[in-house]
C-alpha positions as CSV (number, residue, x, y, z in Angstrom):
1,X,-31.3,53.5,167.2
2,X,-30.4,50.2,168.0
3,X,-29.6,46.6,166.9
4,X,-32.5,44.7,166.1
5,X,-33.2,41.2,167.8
6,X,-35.4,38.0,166.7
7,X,-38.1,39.9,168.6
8,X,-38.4,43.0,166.3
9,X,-38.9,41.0,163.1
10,X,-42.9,41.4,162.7
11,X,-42.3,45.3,162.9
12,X,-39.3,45.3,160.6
13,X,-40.8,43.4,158.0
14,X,-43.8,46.0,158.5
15,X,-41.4,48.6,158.1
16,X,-39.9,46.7,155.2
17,X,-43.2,45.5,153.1
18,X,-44.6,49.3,153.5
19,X,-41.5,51.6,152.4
20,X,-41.4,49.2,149.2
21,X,-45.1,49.7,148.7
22,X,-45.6,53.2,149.4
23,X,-42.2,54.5,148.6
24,X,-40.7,53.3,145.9
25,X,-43.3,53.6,143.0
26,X,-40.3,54.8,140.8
27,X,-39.0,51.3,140.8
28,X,-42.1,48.8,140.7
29,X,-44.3,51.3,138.9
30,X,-47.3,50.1,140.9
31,X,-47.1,46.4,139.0
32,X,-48.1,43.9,141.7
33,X,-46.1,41.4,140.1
34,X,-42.9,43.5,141.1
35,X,-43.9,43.9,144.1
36,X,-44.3,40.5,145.3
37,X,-40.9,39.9,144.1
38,X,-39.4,42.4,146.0
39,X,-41.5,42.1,149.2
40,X,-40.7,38.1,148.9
41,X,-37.8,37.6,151.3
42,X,-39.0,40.7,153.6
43,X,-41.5,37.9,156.1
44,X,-40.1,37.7,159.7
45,X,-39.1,34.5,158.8
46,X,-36.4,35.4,156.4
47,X,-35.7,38.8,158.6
48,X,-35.1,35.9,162.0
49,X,-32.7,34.4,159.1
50,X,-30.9,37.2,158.7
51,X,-30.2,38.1,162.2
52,X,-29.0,34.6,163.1
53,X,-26.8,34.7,160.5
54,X,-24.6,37.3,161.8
55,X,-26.3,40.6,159.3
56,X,-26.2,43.4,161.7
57,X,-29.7,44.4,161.2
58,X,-30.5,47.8,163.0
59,X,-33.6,49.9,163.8
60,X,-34.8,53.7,164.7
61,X,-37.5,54.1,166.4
62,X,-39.7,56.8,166.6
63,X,-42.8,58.4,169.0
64,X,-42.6,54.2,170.1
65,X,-43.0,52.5,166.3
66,X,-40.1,51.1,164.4
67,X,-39.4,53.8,161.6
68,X,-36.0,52.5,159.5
69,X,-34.9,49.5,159.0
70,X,-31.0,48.9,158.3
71,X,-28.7,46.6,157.6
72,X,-24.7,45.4,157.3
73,X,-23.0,42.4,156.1
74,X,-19.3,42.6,155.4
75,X,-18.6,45.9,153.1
76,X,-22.3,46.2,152.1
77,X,-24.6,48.2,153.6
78,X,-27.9,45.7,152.6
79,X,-30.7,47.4,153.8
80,X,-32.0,51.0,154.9
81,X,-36.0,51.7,154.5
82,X,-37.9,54.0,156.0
83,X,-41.5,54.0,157.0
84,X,-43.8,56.0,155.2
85,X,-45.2,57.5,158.1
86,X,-41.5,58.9,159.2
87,X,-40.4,60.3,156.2
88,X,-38.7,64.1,156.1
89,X,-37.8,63.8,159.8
90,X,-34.0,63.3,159.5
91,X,-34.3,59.3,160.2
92,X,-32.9,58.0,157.2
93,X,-29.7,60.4,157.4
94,X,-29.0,59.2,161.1
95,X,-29.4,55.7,159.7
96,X,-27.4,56.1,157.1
97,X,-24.7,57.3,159.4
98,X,-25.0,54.4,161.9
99,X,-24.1,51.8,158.8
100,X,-21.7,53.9,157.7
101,X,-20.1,53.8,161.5
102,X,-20.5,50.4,161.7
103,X,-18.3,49.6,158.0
104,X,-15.6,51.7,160.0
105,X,-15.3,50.0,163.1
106,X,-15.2,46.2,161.1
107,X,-12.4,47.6,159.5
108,X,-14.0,48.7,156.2
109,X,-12.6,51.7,154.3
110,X,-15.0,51.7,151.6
111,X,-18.6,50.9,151.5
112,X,-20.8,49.4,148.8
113,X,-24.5,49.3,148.1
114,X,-27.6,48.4,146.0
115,X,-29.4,51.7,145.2
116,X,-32.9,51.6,144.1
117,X,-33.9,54.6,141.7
118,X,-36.0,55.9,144.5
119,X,-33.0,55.9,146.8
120,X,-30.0,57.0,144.7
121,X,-30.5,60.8,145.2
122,X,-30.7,60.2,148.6
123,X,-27.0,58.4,148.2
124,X,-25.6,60.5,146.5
125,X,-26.3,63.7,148.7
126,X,-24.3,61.6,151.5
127,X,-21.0,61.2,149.2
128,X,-21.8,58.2,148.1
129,X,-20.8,57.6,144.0
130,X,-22.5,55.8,141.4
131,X,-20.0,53.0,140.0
132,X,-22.6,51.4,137.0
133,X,-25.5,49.5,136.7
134,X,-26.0,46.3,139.2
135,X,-25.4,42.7,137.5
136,X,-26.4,40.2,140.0
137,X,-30.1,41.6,140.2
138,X,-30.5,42.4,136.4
139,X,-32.7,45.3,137.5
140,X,-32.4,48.4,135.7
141,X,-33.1,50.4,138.6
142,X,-30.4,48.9,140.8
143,X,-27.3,51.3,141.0
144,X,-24.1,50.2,142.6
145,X,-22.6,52.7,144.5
146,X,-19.4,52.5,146.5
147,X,-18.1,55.5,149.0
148,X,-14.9,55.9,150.9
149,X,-15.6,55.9,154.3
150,X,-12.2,57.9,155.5
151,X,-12.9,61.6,155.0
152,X,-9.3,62.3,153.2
153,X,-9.8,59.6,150.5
């Protein structure tokens, strides 16, 4: 696990463009049309963007590929995707952790996110609590979810 640099954006938009393809069917339904929407701003152009632009954009690798993709910008964990070939080994809980870590030490004591439908299971296994449907996106399978990030809250 580490934080990604301008040099890693061809595999994390590979990691990216692939988990949103493969993996999250239960959102797009297969419609290309959805897809290409979603996959729009996920080019290693936009990814160079976001790393320039202070996102804390992070990366596990495994057996030498890029496997999850993360990412953090102020409260909101933005990003975490794995790829379909490293599904079921643990990845996307160690990710999950590392943002989590990474709210804490800015000084966050709460967390927020964008679940997809395919994801929210996955959230909500990790503590994490749905708060109502997402506004900005006007995407029925966007779920906000929020999460205290100190144990005793």
């Amino acid at each position: 696990m580490r934080r990604a640099t301008v040099f890693d954006v061809f595999d994390l938009s590979r990691v990216l463009n692939r988990s949103i393809t493969q993996l999250c069917k239960a959102d797009h339904q297969d419609d290309p049309q959805a897809i290409a929407q979603w996959t729009a701003n996920k080019d290693p152009a936009t990814i160079r963007d976001w790393i320039t632009s202070g996102s804390q954009i992070w990366l596990a690798e495994h057996a030498g590929k890029v496997a999850a993709v993360g990412g953090v910008r102020g409260e909101e964990i933005t990003l975490l995707y794995i790829d379909p070939d490293h599904t079921g080994l643990g990845i996307g809980a160690v990710m999950l952790k590392r943002l989590e870590q990474e709210l804490l030490d800015s000084g966050c004591s709460k967390g927020y996110l964008q679940a997809t439908r395919t994801a929210q299971g996955f959230y909500l296994r990790y503590g994490w609590k749905a708060t109502g449907q997402c506004c900005e996106r006007k995407d029925l399978s966007c779920f906000a979810m929020r999460k205290s990030l100190h144990p005793a809250d």
